[in-house]
C-alpha positions in Angstrom: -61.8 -89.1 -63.8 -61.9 -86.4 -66.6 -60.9 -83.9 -64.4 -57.9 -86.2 -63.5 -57.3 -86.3 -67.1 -57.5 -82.6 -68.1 -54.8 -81.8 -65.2 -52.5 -84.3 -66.7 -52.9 -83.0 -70.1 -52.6 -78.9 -68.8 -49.3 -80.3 -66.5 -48.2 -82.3 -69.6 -48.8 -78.9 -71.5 -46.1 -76.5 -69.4 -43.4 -77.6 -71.8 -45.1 -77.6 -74.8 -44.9 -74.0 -77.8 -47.8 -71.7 -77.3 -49.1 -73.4 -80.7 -49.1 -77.0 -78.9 -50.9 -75.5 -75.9 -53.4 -73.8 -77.9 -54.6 -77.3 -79.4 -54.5 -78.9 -76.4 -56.6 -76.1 -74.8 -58.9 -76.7 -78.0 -59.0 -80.1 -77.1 -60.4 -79.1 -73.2 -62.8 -77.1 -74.9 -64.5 -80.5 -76.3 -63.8 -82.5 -73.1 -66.5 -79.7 -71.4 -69.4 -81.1 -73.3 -72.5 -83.0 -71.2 -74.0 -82.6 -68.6 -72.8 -79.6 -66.1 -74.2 -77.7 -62.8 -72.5 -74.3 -63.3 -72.2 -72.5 -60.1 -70.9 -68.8 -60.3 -69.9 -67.0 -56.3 -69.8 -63.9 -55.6 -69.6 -62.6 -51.9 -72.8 -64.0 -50.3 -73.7 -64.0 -54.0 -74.5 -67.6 -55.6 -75.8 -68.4 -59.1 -76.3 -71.8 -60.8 -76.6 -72.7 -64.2 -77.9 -76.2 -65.4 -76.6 -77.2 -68.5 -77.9 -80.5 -70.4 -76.3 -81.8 -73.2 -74.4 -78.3 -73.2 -70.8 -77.4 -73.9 -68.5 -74.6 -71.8 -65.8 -73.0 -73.2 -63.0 -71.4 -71.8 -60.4 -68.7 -72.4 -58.0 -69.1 -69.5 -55.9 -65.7 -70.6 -58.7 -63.5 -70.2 -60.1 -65.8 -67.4 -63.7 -66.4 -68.0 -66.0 -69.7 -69.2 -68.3 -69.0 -71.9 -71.3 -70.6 -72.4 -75.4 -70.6 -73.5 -78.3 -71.6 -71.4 -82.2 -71.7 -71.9 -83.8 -69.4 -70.1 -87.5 -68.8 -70.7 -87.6 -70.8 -73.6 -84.6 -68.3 -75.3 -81.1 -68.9 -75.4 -78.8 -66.4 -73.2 -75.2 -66.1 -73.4 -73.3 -66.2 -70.1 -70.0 -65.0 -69.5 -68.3 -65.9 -66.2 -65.1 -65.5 -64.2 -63.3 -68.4 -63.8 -61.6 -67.6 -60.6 -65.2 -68.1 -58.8 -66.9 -70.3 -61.0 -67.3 -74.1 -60.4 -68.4 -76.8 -63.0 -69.6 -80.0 -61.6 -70.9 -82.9 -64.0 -73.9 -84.5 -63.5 
């Protein structure tokens, strides 16, 4: 159902200034908060990322989510493309 909602909003967005977009973009940013299985594929390559009451950003220009995770007990930074990256929510 989100996802449903964020593709209205991005379709709704096509003939909106580059100011309008950039706040409705902001506004995805906040929709990607919760619960999330990242999943990043690369060849045979696949890496998976759980985040729990986490939050992934994205900056569609450059093409990549942004996002921290616990790892060990730390917090690591991950940077991923978005052209072979799936979010799922859990």
């Amino acid at each position: 159902m989100r996802l449903l909602l964020l593709v209205a909003v991005l379709l709704l967005s096509v003939g909106c200034s580059e100011e309008q977009q950039n706040k409705i973009s902001r506004f995805g940013v906040s929709w990607l908060e919760g619960d999330y299985k990242v999943t990043f594929y690369e060849g045979s390559h696949k890496k998976e990322w759980l985040l729990l009451d986490g939050k992934v950003t994205s900056d569609p220009q450059k093409g990549y989510y942004f996002f921290w995770v616990k790892v060990g007990g730390k917090s690591k930074y991950v940077q991923v493309p978005i052209s072979r990256t799936t979010i799922e929510e859990i």
